[in-house]
C-alpha positions as CSV (number, residue, x, y, z in Angstrom):
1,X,0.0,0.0,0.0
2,X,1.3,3.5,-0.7
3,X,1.9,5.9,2.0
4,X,-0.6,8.4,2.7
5,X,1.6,11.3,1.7
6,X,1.9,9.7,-1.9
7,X,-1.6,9.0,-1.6
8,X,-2.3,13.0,-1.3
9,X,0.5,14.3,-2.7
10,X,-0.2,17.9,-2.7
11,X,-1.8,18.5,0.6
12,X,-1.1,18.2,4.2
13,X,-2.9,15.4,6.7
14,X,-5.0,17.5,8.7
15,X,-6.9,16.9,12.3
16,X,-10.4,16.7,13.6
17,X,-10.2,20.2,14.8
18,X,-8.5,21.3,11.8
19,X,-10.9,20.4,9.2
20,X,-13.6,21.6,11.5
21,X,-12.0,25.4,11.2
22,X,-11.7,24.4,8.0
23,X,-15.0,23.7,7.3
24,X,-16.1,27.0,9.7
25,X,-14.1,28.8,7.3
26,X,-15.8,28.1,4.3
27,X,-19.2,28.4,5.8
28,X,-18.2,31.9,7.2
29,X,-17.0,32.8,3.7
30,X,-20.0,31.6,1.9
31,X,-22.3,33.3,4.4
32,X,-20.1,37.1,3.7
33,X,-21.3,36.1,-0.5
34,X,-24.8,35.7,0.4
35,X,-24.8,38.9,2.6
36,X,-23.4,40.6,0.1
37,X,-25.5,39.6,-2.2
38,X,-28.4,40.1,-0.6
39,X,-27.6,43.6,1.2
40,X,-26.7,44.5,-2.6
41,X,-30.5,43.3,-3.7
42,X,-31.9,44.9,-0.8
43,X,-30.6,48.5,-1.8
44,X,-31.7,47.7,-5.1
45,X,-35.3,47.3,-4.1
46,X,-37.0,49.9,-7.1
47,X,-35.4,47.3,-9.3
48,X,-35.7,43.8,-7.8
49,X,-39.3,44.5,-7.5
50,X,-40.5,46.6,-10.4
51,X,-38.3,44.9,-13.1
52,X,-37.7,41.2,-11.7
53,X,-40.1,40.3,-9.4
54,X,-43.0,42.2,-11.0
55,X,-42.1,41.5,-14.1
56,X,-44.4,38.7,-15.0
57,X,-47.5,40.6,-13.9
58,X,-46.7,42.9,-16.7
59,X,-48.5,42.1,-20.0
60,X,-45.5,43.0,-21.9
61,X,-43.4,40.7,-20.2
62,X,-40.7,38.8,-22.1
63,X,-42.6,35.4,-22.0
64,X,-46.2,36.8,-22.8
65,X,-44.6,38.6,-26.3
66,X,-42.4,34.9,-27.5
67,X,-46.4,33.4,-26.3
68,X,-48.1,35.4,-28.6
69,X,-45.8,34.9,-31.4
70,X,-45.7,31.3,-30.9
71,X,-49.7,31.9,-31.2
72,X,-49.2,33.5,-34.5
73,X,-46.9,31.1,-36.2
74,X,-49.2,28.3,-35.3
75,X,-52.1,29.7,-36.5
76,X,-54.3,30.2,-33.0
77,X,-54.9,33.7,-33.6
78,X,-54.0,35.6,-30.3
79,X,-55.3,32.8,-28.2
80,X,-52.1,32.5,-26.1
81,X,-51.6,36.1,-26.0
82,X,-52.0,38.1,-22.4
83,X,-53.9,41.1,-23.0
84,X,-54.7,41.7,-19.6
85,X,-53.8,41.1,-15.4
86,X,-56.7,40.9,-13.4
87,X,-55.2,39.4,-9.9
88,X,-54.4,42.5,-7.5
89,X,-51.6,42.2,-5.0
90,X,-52.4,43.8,-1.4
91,X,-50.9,43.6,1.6
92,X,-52.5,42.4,5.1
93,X,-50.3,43.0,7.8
94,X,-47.9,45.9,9.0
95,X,-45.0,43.8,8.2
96,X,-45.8,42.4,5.0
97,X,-43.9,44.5,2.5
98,X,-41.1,44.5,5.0
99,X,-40.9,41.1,5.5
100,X,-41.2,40.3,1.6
101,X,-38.2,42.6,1.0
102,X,-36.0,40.7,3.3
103,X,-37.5,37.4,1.5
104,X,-36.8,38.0,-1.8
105,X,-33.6,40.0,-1.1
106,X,-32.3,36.9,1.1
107,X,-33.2,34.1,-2.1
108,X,-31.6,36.4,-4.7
109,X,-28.5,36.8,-2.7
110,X,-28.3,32.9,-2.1
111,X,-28.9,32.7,-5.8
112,X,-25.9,35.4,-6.7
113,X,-24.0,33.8,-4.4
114,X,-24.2,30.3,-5.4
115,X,-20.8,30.2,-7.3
116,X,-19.5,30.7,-4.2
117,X,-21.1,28.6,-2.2
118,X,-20.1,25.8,-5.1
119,X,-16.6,26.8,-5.1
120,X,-16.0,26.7,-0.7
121,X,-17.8,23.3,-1.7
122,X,-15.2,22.1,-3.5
123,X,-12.4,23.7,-1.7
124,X,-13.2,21.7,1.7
125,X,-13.7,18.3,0.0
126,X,-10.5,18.8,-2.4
127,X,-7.9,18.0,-0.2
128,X,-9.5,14.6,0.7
129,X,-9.2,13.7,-2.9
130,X,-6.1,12.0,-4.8
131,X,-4.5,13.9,-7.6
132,X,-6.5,11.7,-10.7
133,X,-9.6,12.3,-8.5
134,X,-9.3,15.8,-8.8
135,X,-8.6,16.1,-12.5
136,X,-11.7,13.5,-13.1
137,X,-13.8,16.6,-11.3
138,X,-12.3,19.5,-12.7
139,X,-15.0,21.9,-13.5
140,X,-17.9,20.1,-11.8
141,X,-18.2,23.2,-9.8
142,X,-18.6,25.6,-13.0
143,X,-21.0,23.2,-14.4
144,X,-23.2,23.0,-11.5
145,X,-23.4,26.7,-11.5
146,X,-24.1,26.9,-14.6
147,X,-27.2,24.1,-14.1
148,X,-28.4,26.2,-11.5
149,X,-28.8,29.4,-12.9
150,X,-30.3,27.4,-16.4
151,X,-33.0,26.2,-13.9
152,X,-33.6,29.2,-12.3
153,X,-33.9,31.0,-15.6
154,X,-36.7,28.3,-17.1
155,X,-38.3,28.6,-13.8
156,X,-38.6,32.5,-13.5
157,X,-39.2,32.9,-18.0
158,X,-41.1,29.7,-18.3
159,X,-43.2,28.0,-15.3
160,X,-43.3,31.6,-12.7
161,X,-45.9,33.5,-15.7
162,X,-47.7,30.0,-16.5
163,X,-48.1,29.7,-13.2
164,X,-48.9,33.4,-11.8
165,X,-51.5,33.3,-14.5
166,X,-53.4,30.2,-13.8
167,X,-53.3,31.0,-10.4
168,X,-54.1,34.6,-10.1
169,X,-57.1,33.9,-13.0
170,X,-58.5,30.8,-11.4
171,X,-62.3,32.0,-10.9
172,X,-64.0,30.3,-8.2
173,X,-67.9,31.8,-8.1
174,X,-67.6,35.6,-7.8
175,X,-64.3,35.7,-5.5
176,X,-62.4,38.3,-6.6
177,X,-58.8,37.4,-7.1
178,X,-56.5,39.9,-4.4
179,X,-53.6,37.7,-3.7
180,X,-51.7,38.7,-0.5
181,X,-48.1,39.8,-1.3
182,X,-46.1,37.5,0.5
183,X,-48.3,34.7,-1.6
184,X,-46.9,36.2,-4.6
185,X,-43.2,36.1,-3.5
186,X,-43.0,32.2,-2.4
187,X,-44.5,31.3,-5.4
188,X,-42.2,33.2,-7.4
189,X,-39.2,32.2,-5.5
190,X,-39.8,28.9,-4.9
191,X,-40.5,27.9,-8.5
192,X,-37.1,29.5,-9.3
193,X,-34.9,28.2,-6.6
194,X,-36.6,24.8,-6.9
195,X,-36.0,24.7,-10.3
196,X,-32.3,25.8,-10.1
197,X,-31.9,22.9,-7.8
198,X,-33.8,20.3,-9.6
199,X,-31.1,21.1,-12.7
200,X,-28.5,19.6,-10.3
201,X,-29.9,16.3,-10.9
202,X,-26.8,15.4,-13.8
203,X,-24.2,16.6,-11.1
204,X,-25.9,13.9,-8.4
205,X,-26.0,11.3,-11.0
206,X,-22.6,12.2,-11.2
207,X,-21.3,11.8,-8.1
208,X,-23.1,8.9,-7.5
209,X,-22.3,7.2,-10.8
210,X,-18.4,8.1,-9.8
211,X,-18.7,6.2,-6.2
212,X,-20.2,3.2,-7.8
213,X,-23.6,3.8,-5.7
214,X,-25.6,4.0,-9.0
215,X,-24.8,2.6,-12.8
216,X,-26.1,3.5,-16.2
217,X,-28.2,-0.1,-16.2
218,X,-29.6,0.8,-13.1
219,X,-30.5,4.1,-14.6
220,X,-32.3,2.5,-17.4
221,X,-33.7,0.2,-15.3
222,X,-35.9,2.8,-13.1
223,X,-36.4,5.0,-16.0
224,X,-39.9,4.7,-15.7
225,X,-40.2,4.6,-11.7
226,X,-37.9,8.3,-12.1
227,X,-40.5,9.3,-14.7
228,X,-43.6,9.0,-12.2
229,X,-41.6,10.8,-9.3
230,X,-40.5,13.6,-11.8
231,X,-44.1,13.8,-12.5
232,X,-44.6,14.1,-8.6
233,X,-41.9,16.1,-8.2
234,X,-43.1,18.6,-10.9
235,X,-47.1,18.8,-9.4
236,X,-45.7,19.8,-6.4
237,X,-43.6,23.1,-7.5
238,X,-45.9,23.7,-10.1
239,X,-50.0,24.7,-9.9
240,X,-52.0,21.7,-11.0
241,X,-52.6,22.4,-14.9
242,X,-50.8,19.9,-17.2
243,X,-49.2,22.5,-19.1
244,X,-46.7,23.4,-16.6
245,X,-45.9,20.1,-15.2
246,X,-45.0,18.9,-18.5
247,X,-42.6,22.2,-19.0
248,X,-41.3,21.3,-15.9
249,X,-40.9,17.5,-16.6
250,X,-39.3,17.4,-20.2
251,X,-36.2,19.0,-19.3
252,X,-35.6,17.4,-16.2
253,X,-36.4,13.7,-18.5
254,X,-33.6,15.4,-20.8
255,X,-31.0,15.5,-18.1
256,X,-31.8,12.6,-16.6
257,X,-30.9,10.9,-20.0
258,X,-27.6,12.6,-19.9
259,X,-27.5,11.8,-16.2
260,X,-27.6,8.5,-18.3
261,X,-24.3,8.9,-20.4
262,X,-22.7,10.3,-17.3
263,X,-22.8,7.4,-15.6
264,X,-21.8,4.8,-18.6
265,X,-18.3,7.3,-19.2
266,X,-17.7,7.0,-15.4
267,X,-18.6,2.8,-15.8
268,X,-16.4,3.2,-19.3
269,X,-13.3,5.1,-16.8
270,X,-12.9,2.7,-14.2
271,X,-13.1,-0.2,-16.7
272,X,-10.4,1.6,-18.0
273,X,-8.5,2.3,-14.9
274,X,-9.3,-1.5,-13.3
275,X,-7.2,-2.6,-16.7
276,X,-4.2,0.2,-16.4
């Protein structure tokens, strides 16, 4: 057996205590990028509200416009086009608009923020790792971010305004829709974060696929059992209308089938490695 110092060439052995400042390090330095973040959100209120978080109650929103052209080039008329918002926002309590601005300011700095988060990740985990392992890894961390914010953008362009509008138009006798304002801002927060997190699912299969805990055969095997719990999955972040749980489920189906491919290179590399 190799010595441990071959076995982790480039980094010193390091104590109980020791990795636990470590690891009080990196959660110190990843809760500084959130604060940032979200002190930098908060200042920016006119902004994160008006533009971002209002945005898809606007009827010239991004997503209504590619709707109605997608209505036009299939020959619907203006059928999916949004001509008008009826749902009114209000606020019942003292705090409300307070406590929403220290919500959504708190979820867009962990969003901003999560490069960082990825990156203190990776440092505290890196020096368990043996040289090959490290290489086999290299830019997991940029790819994960880069999942993220793809989710959180289809969540916020594509399921938040499919959503907010089936929601806020649902009629129910002569109720008149006046949602509460801290309604508004889990929904529109959760669908995005949920979403960013849900694209992680390639960097699981991934991992998993690396440690030998799951294989590409067993991946094809449960295809179908992953198919009914991303249909769960995707009733539960999204309002119960078909159309957005089948936006949400396609892509997610998509990854896992690279999640697929993943986990057959990782099977193809240690075959490979088991040989050398």
């Amino acid at each position: 057996m190799a010595p441990l110092d071959q076995e982790l060439p480039n980094e010193t052995r390091m104590g109980f205590l020791e990795h636990l400042e470590e690891l009080r390090g990196r959660l110190f330095k990843s809760v500084i990028a959130v604060f940032l973040g979200t002190l930098i959100l908060f200042i920016k209120k006119d902004w994160l509200f008006d533009v971002v978080l209002f945005g898809p109650r606007n009827i010239d929103f991004i997503s209504f416009k590619v709707w109605c052209k997608i209505s036009d080039l299939i020959g619907v008329g203006d059928r999916l086009c949004v001509t008008e918002i009826n749902y009114e926002l209000i606020n019942t309590s003292m705090t409300g608009n307070f406590t929403a601005h220290i919500m959504v300011s708190i979820a867009g700095g962990f969003i901003v923020a999560f490069p960082v988060i990825i990156f203190q990740i990776w440092g505290f985990i890196k020096p368990a790792m043996k040289t090959a392992e490290r290489k086999t890894i290299r830019g997991a961390g940029a790819a994960s971010s880069l999942l993220f914010f793809t989710g959180v953008s289809f969540g916020y362009w594509v399921i938040v305004p499919l959503s907010l509008q089936f929601l806020g138009h649902y009629e129910l006798g002569d109720v008149e829709a006046r949602i509460a304002v801290m309604s508004y801002v889990k929904t529109v927060t959760v669908i995005a974060m949920a979403s960013g997190m849900i694209f992680q699912l390639p960097i699981m299969i991934f991992f998993l696929s690396k440690a030998g805990i799951v294989t590409a055969a067993m991946l094809r095997k449960y295809r179908k059992h992953a198919l009914v719990g991303i249909l769960v999955l995707s009733a539960v972040i999204t309002p119960p209308d078909v159309t957005s749980q089948i936006l949400v489920s396609v892509p997610v189906l998509f990854l896992y089938e690279i999640g697929i491919l993943i986990a057959k290179r990782q099977e193809k590399l240690r075959a490979k490695k088991a040989r050398a």
